[in-house]
TORDRENLO-154159 format. One record per residue (C-alpha): residue number from 1; residue in one letter; x, y, z. Coordinates in pm, 1 decimal, padded with zeros to 6 digits, m for minus. Last residue first. Layout:
{vopa NUM,"a",{X,Y,Z}},
...
This chain:
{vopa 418,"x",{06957.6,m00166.1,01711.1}},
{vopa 417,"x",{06941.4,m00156.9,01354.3}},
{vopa 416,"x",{07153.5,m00523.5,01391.7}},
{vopa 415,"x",{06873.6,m00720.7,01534.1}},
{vopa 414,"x",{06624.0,m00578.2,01240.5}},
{vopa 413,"x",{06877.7,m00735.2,00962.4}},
{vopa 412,"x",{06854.3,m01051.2,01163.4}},
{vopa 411,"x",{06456.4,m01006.2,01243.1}},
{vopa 410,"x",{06394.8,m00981.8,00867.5}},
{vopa 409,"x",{06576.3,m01286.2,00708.3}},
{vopa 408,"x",{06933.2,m01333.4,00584.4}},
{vopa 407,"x",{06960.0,m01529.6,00251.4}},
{vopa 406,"x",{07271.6,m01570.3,00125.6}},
{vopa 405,"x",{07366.0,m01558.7,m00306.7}},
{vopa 404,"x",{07564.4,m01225.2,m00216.2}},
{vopa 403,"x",{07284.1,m01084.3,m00040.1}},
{vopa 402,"x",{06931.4,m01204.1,m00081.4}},
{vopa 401,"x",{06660.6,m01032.2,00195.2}},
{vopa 400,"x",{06452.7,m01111.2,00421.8}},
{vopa 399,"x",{06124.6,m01231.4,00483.5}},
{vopa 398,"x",{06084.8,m01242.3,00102.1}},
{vopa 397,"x",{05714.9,m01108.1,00075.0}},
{vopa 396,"x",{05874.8,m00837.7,00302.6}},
{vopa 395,"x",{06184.3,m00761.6,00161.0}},
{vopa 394,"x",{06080.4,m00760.2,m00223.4}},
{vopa 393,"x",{05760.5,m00527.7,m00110.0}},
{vopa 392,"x",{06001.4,m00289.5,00057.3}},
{vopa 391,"x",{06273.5,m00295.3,m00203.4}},
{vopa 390,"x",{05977.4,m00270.7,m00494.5}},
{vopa 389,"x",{05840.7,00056.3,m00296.5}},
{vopa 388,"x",{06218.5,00216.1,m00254.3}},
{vopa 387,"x",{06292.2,00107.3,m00634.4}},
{vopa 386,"x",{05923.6,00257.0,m00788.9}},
{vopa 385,"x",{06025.3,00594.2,m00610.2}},
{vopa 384,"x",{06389.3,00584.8,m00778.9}},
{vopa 383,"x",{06210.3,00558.4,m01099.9}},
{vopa 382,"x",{05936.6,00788.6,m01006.7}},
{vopa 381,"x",{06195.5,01057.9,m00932.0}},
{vopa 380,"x",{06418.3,00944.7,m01255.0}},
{vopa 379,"x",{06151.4,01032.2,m01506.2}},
{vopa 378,"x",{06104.1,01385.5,m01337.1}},
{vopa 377,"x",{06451.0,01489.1,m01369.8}},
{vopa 376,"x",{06490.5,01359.5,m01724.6}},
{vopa 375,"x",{06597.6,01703.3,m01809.4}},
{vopa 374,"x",{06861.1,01714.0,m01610.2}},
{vopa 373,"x",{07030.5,01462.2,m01833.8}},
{vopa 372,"x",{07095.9,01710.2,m02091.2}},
{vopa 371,"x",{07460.0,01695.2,m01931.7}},
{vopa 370,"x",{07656.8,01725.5,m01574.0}},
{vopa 369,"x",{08003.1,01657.0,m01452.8}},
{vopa 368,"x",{08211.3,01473.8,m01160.1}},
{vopa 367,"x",{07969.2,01285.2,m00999.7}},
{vopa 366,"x",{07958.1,01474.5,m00640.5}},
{vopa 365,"x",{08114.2,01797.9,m00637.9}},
{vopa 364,"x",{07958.4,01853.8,m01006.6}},
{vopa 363,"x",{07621.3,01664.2,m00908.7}},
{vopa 362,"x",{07601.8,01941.9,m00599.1}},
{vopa 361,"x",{07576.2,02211.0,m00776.6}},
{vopa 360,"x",{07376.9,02150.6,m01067.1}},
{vopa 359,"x",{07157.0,01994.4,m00873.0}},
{vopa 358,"x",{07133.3,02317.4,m00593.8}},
{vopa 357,"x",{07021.3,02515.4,m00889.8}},
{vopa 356,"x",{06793.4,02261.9,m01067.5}},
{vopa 355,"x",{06629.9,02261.6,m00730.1}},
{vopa 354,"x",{06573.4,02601.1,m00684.5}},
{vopa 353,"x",{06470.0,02642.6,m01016.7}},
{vopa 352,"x",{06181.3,02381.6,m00965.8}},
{vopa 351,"x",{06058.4,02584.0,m00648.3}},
{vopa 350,"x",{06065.0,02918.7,m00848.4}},
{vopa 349,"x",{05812.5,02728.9,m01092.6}},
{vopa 348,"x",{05643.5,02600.3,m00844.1}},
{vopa 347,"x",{05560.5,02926.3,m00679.5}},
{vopa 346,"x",{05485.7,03063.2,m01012.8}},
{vopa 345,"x",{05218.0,02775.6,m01052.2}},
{vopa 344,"x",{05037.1,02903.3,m00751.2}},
{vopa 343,"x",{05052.1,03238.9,m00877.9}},
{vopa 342,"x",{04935.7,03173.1,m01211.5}},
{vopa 341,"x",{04613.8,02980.1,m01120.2}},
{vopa 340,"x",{04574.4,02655.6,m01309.3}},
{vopa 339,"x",{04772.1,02408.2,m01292.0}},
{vopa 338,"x",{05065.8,02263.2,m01523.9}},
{vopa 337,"x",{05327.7,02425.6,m01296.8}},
{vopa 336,"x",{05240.4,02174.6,m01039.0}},
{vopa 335,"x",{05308.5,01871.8,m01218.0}},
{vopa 334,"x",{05696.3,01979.5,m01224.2}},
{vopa 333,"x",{05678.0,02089.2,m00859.8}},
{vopa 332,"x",{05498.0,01758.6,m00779.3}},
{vopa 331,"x",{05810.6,01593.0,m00860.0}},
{vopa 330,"x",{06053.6,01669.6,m00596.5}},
{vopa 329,"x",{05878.2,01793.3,m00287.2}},
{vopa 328,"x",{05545.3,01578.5,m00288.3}},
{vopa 327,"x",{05619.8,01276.8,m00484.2}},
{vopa 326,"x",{05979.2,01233.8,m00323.1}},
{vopa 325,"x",{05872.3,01324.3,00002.3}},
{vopa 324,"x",{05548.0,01091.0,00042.2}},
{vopa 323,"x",{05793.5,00830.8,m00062.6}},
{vopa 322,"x",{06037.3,00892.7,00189.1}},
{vopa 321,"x",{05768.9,00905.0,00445.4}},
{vopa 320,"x",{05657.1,00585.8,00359.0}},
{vopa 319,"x",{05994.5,00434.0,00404.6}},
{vopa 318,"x",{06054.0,00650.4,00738.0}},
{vopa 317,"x",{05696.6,00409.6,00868.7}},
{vopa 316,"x",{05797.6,00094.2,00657.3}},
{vopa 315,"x",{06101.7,00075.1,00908.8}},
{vopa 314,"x",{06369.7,m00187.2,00741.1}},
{vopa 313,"x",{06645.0,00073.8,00867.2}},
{vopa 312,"x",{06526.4,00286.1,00607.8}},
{vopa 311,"x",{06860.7,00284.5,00434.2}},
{vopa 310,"x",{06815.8,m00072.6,00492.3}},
{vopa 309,"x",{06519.9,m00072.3,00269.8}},
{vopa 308,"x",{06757.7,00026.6,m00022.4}},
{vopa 307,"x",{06924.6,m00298.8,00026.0}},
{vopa 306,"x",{06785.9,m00610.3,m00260.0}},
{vopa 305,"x",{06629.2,m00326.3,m00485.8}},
{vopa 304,"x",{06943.0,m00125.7,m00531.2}},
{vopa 303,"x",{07093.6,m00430.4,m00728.1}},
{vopa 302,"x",{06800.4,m00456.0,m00929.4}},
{vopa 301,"x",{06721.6,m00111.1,m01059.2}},
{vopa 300,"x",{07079.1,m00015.5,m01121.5}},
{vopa 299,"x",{07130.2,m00392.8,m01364.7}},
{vopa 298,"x",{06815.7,m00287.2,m01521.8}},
{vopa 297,"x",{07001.5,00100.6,m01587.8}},
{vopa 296,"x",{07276.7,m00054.5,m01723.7}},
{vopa 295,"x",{07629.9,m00087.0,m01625.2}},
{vopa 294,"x",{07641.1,m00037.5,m01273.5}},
{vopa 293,"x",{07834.7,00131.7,m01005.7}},
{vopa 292,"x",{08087.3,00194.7,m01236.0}},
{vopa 291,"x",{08426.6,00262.0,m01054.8}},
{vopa 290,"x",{08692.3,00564.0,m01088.9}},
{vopa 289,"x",{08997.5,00707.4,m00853.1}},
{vopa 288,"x",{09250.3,00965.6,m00806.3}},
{vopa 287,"x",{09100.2,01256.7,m01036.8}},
{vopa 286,"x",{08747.3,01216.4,m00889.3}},
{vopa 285,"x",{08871.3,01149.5,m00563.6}},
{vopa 284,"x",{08650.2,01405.6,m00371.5}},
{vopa 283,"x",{08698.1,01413.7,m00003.4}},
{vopa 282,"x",{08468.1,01309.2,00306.9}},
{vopa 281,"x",{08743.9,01354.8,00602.0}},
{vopa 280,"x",{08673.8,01218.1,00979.5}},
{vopa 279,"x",{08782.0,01330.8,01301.1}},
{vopa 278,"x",{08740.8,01039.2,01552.9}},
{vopa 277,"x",{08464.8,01146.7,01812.6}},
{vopa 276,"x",{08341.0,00769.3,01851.9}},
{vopa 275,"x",{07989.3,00892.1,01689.2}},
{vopa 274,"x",{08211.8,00988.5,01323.4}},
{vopa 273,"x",{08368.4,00686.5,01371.4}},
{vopa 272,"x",{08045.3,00493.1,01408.7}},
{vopa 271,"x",{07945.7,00663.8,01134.4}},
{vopa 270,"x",{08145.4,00621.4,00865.3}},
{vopa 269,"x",{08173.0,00195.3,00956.2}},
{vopa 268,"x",{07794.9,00251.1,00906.7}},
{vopa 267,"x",{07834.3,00405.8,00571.7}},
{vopa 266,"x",{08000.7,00141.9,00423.0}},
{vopa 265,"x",{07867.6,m00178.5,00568.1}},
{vopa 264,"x",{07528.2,m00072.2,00409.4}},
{vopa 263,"x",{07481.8,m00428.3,00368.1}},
{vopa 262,"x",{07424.2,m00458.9,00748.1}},
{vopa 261,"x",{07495.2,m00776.1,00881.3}},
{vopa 260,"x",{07802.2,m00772.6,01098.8}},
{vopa 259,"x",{07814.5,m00431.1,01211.7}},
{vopa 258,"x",{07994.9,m00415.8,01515.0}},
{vopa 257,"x",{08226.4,m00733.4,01392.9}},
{vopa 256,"x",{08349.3,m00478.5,01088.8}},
{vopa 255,"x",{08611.6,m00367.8,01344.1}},
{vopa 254,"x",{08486.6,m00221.9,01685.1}},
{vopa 253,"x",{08484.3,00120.4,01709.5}},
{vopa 252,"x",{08827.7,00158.9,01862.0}},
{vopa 251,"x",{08928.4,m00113.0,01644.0}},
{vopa 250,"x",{08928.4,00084.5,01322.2}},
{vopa 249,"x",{09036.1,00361.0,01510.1}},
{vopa 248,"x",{09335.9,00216.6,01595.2}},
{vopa 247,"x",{09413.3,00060.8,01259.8}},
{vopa 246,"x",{09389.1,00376.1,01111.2}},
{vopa 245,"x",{09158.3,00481.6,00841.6}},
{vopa 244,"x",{09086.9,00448.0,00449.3}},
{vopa 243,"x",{08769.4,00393.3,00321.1}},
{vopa 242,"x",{08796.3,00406.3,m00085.1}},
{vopa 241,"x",{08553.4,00218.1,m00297.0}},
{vopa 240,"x",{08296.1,00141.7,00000.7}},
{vopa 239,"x",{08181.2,00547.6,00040.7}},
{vopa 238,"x",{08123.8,00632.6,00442.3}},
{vopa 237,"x",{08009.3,00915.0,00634.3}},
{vopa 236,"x",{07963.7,01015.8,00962.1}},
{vopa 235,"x",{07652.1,01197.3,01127.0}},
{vopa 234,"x",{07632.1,01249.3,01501.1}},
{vopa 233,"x",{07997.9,01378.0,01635.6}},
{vopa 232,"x",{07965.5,01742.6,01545.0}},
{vopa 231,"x",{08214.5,02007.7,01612.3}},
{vopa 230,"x",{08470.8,01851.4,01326.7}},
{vopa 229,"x",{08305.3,01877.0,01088.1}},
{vopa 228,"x",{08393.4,01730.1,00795.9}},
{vopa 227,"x",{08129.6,01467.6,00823.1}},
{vopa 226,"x",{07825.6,01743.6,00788.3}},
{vopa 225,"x",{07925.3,01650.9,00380.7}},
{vopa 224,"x",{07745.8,01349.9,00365.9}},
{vopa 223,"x",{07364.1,01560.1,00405.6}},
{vopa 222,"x",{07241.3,01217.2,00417.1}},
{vopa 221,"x",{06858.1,01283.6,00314.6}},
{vopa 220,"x",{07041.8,01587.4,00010.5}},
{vopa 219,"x",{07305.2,01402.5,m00059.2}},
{vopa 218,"x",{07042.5,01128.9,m00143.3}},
{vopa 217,"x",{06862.6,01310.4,m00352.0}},
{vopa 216,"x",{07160.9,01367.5,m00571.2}},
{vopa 215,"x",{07354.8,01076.9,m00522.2}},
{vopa 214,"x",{07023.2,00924.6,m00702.2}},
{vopa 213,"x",{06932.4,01217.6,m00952.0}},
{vopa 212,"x",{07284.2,01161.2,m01074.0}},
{vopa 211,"x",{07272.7,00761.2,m01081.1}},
{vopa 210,"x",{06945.6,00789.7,m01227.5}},
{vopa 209,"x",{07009.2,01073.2,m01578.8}},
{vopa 208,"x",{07402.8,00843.0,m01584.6}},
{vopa 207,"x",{07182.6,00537.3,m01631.8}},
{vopa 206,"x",{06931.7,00714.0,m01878.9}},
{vopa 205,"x",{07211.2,00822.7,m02071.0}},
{vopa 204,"x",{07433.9,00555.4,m02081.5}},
{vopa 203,"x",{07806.7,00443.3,m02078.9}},
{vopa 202,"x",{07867.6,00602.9,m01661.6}},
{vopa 201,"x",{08207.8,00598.7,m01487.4}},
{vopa 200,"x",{08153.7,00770.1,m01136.1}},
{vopa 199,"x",{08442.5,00965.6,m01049.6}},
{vopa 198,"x",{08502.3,00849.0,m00667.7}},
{vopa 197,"x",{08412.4,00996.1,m00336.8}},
{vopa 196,"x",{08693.4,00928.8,m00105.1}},
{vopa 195,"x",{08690.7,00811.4,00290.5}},
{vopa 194,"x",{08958.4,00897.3,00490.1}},
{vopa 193,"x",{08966.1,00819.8,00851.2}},
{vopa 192,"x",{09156.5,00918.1,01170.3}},
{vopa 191,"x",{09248.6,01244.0,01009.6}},
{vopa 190,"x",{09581.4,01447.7,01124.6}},
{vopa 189,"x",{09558.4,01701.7,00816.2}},
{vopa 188,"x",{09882.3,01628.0,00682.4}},
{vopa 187,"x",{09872.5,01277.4,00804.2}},
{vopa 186,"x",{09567.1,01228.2,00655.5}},
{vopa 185,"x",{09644.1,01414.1,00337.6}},
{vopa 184,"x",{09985.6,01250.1,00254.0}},
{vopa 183,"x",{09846.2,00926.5,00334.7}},
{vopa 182,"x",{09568.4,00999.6,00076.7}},
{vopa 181,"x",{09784.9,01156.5,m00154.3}},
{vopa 180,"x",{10031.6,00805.8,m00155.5}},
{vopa 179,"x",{09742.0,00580.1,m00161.3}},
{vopa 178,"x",{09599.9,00738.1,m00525.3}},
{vopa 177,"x",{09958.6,00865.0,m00673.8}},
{vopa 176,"x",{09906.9,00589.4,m00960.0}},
{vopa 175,"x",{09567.9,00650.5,m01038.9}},
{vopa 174,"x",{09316.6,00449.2,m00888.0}},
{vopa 173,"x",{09032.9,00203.5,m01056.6}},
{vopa 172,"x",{08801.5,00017.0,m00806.4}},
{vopa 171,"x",{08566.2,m00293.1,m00899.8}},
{vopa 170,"x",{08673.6,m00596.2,m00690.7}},
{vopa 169,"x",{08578.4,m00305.0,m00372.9}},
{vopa 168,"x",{08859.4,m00125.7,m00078.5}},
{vopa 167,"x",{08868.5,m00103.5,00262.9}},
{vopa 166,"x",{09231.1,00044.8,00341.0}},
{vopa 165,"x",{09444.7,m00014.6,00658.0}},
{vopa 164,"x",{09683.9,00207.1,00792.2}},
{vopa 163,"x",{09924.1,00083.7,01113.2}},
{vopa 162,"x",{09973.4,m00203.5,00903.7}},
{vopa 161,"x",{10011.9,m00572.6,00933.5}},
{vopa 160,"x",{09654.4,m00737.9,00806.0}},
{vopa 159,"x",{09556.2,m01034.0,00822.7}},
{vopa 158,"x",{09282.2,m00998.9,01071.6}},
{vopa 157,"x",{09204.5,m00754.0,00892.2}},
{vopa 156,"x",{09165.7,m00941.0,00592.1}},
{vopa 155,"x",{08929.9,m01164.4,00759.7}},
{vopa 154,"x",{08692.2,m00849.4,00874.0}},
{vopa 153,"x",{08689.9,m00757.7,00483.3}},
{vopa 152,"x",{08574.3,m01136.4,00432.9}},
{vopa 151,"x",{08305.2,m01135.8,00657.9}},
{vopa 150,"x",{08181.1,m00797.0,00588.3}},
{vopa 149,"x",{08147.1,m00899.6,00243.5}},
{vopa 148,"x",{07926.3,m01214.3,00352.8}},
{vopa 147,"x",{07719.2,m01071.2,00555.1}},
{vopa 146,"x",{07768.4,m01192.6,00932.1}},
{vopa 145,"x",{07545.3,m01382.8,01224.4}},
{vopa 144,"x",{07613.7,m01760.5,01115.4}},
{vopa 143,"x",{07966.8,m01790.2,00993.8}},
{vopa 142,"x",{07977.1,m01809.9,00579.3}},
{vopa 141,"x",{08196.6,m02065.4,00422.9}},
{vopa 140,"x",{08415.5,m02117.1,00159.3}},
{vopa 139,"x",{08681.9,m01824.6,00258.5}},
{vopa 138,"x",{09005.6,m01805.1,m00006.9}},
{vopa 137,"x",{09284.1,m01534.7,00132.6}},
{vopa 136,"x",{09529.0,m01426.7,m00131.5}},
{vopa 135,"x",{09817.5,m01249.8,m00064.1}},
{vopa 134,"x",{09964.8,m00961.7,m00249.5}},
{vopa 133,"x",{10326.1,m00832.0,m00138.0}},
{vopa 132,"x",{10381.9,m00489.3,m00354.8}},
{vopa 131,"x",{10797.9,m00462.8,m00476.3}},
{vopa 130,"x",{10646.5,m00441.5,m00801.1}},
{vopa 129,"x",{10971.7,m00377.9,m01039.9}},
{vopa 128,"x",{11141.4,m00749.6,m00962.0}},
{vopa 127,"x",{10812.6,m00880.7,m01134.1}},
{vopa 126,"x",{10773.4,m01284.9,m01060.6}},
{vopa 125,"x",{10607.5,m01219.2,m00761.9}},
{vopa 124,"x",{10351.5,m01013.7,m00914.2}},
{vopa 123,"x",{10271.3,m01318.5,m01151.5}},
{vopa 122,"x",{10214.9,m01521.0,m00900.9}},
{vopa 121,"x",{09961.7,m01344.1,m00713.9}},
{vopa 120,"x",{09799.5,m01232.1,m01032.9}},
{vopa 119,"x",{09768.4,m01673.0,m01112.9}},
{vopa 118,"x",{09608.1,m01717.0,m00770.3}},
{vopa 117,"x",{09416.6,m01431.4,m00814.3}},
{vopa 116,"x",{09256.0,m01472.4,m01117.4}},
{vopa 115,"x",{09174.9,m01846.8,m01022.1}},
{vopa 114,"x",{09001.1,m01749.3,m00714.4}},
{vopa 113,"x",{08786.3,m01462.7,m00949.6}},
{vopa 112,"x",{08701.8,m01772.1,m01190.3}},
{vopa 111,"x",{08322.3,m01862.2,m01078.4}},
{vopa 110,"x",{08188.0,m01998.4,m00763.1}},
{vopa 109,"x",{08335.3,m01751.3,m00497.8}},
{vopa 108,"x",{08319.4,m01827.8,m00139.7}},
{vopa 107,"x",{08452.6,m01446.5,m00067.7}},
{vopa 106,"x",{08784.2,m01435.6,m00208.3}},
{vopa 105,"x",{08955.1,m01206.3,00043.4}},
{vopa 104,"x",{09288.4,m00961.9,m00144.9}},
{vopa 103,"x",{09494.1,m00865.0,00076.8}},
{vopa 102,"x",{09736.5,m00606.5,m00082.2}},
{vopa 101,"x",{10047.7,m00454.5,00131.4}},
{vopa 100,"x",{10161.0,m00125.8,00074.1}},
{vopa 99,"x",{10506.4,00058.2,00201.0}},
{vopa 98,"x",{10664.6,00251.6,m00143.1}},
{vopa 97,"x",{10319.6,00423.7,m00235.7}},
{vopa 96,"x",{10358.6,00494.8,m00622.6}},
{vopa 95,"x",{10092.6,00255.6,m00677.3}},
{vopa 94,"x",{10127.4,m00000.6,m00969.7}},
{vopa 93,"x",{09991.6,m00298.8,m00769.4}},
{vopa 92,"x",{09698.3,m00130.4,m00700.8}},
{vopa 91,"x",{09631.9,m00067.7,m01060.8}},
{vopa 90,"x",{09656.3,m00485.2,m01139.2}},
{vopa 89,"x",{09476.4,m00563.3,m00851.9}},
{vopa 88,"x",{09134.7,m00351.6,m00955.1}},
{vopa 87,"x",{09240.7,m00468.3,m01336.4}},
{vopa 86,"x",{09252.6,m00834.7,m01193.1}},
{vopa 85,"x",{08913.1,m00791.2,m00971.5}},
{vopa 84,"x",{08689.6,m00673.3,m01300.2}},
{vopa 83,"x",{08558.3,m00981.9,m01476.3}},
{vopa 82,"x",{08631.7,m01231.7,m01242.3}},
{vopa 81,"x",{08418.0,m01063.8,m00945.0}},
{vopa 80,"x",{08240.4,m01324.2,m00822.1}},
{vopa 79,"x",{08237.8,m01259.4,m00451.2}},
{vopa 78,"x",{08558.7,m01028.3,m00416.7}},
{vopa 77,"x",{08677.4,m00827.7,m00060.7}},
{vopa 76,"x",{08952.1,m00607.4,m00095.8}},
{vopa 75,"x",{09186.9,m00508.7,00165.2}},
{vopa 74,"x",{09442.4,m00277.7,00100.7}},
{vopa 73,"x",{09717.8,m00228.0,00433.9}},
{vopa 72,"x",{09901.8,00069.3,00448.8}},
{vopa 71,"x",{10233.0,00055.4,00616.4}},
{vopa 70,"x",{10306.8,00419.4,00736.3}},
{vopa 69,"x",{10577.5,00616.7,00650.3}},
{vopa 68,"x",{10930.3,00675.9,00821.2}},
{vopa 67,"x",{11074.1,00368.1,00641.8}},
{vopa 66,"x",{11017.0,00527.1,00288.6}},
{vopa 65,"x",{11184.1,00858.5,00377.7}},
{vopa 64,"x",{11505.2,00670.0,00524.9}},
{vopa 63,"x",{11461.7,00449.3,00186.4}},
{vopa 62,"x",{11471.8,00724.2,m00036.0}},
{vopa 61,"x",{11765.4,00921.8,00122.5}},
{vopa 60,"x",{11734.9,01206.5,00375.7}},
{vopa 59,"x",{12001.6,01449.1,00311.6}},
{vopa 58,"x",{11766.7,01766.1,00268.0}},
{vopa 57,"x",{11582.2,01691.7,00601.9}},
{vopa 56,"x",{11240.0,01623.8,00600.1}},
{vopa 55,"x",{11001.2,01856.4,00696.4}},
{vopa 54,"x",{11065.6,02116.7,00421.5}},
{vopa 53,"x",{10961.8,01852.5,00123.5}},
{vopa 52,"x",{11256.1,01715.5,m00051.9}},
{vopa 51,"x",{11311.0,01852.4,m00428.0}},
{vopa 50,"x",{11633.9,02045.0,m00351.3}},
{vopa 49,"x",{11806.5,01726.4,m00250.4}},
{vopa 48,"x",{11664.6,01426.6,m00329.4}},
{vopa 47,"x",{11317.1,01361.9,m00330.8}},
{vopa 46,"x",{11117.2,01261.3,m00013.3}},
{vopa 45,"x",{10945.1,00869.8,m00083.0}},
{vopa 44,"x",{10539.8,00990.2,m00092.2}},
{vopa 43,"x",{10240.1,01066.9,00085.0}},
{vopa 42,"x",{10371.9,01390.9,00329.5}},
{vopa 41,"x",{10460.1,01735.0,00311.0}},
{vopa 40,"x",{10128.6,01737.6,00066.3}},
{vopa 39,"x",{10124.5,01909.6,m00264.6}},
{vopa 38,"x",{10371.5,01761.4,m00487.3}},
{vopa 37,"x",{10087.7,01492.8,m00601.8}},
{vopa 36,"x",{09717.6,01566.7,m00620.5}},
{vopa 35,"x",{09492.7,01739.2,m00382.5}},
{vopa 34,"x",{09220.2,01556.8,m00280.2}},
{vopa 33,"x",{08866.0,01773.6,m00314.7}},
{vopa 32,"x",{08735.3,01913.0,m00011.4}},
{vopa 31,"x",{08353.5,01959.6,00002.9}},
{vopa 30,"x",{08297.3,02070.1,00408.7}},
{vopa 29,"x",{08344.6,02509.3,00307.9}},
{vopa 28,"x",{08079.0,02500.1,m00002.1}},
{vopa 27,"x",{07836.3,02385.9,00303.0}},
{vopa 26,"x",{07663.7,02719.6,00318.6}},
{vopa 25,"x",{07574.9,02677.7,m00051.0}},
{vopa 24,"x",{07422.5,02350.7,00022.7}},
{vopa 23,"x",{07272.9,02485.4,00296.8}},
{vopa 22,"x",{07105.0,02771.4,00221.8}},
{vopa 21,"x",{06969.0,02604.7,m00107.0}},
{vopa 20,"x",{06832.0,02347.6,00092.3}},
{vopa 19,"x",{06634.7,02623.1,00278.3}},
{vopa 18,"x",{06483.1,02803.8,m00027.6}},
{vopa 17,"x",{06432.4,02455.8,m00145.6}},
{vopa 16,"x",{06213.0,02360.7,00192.9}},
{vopa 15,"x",{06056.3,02667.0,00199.9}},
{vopa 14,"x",{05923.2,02639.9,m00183.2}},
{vopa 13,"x",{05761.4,02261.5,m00099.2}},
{vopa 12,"x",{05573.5,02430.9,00199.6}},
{vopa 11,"x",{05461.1,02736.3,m00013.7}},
{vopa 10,"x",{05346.4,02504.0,m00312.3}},
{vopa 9,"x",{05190.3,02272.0,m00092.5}},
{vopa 8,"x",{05006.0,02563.7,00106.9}},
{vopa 7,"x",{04894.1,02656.5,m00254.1}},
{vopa 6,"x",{04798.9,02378.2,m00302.5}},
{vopa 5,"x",{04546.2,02338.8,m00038.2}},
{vopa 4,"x",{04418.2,02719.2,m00074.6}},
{vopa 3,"x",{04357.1,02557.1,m00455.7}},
{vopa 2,"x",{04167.4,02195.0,m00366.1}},
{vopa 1,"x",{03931.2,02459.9,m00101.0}},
């Protein structure tokens, strides 16, 4: 009886990797990657003469070209963030992009990121070569009914001047060329939002082994890539280092106000364009931008333990299920080789292949490269397993959760699911 149940495991957990292996290889078509510089008609100040793109004309100077592009507005939201916000300010500020304003929101901050900008703001204005206005927009207190990042990101808006405007985090790195390809593209490509995957920058090996099983799995429950198309209007996508759309469709679904207090701010702005039948673009930045997530494992553990519930939309019920998922389709393949019975453990075996197969496929779109790390596959299931159950438990015994140094209980976080 225990071996005609696993062997329907086995078959059941096989079916599902033969069929995410369909997909992800049917998908090859939705991952874009950004082209760089040279490539677009559009993104940059037209070069002179033989050098100017076809659609402008050959005697267009620099500061026709300039004019006819679209202000972008960056908006960065920083709650103590004085170790990384004046290299994030410091890179926008070089951009090639001839029309960019920088609004950078210090979000009730109680260490030296206000400082840091104050004195970057003045130093930029002292440099005849960065042409870039930066203001600086201090908040000290929190409204009732909002998170605090999505707070400040809303008040930038409301500062904002251009027809563009980019949502961007304290901890960013871009290239030079960064805003100028992704204008390029969306115009190009006529895309009402841009959001850009970055190269994750990673110092350990048990870190990188999580953070790639993590984007892994979770490509695989998100599916991110369905936002490129175009004939579905259901699942959007999001990344908080680089969401870049108009300021028309930012209203049209209705500014960060429509999604006051949900910490996944990112991925729900994604989706309500995606559901407000605004054509969308998930695109790999690897080469245009960079950002560590975290710096130790510990530190990867604890800050995913204060909104990974969310994912769930605070429902222990798809919780459970996520659990039961895990265990069942990801590591019991590696336990079920060890079993007696060679056919049964064959069918694991071929199940475990599967899934190193789409891995290694999807963590090269996705994080940029791939090591001995696979081998900690199993490892970093119950890790990520132990992090769902300790963001439950956390959230419950809490009432709430701690975001930012605010506490926001339950039936908020619930209010805004609906």
């Amino acid at each position: 009886m225990l071996n005609l149940a696993f062997a329907i495991i086995a078959f059941l957990t096989l079916s599902y990797w033969i069929f995410m292996l369909w997909d992800t290889f049917r998908s090859r078509q939705y991952r874009i990657k950004l082209p760089s510089s040279g490539t677009h008609a559009y993104g940059r100040v037209p070069q002179p003469a033989a050098a100017s793109p076809e659609r402008y004309t050959a005697s267009a100077s620099a500061d026709d070209g300039a004019k006819e592009l679209p202000l972008v507005s960056v908006i960065i939201a920083a709650k103590e963030e004085e170790a990384s916000i004046t290299e994030t300010v410091k890179h926008l500020l070089n951009q090639t992009y001839p029309r960019l304003e920088i609004i950078a929101v210090n979000d009730r901050s109680q260490d030296g990121t206000g400082r840091k900008l104050e004195e970057l703001r003045k130093w930029s204005e002292g440099k005849e070569h960065i042409p870039v206005p930066l203001r600086i927009i201090h908040v000290t207190r929190l409204p009732d009914g909002w998170l605090g990042k999505n707070h400040a990101l809303y008040q930038g808006y409301q500062q904002a001047r251009g027809q563009l405007v980019l949502f961007t985090d304290a901890d960013v790195l871009f290239e030079p060329d960064t805003v100028a390809d992704a204008v390029g593209y969306m115009r190009e490509h006529e895309v009402d939002h841009l959001t850009l995957a970055p190269r994750m920058i990673v110092r350990s090996f048990w870190l990188r082994a999580f953070v790639n099983y993590f984007f892994f799995t979770l490509s695989l429950y998100v599916r991110p890539w369905r936002a490129n198309a175009d004939h579905q209007h259901k699942h959007g996508m999001g990344i908080g280092a680089f969401n870049l759309l108009t300021r028309a469709a930012y209203e049209r679904i209705g500014t960060h106000k429509a999604f006051a207090l949900r910490p996944d701010d990112d991925l729900m702005l994604g989706q309500r364009v995606k559901r407000a039948g605004l054509r969308q673009r998930l695109v790999s930045g690897q080469d245009h931008l960079a950002v560590e997530w975290y710096s130790s494992l510990k530190e990867a553990v604890k800050g995913l333990e204060k909104n990974l519930f969310s994912g769930f939309q605070y429902r222990l019920s798809l919780a459970a299920a996520a659990i039961i998922g895990q265990l069942v389709l990801f590591l019991l393949p590696f336990l079920g080789v060890l079993l007696p019975g060679g056919w049964i453990r064959a069918v694991f075996a071929l199940s475990i292949l599967l899934m190193l197969a789409i891995y290694l496929q999807l963590i090269r779109s996705l994080t940029g490269g791939i090591g001995k790390e696979v081998l900690a596959l199993p490892v970093t299931i119950c890790i990520l397993c132990y992090i769902v159950i300790r963001s439950v438990g956390l959230t419950l015994r809490q009432g709430g959760i701690y975001w930012r140094g605010t506490f926001y209980s339950l039936d908020e976080l619930k209010q805004m699911q609906r």
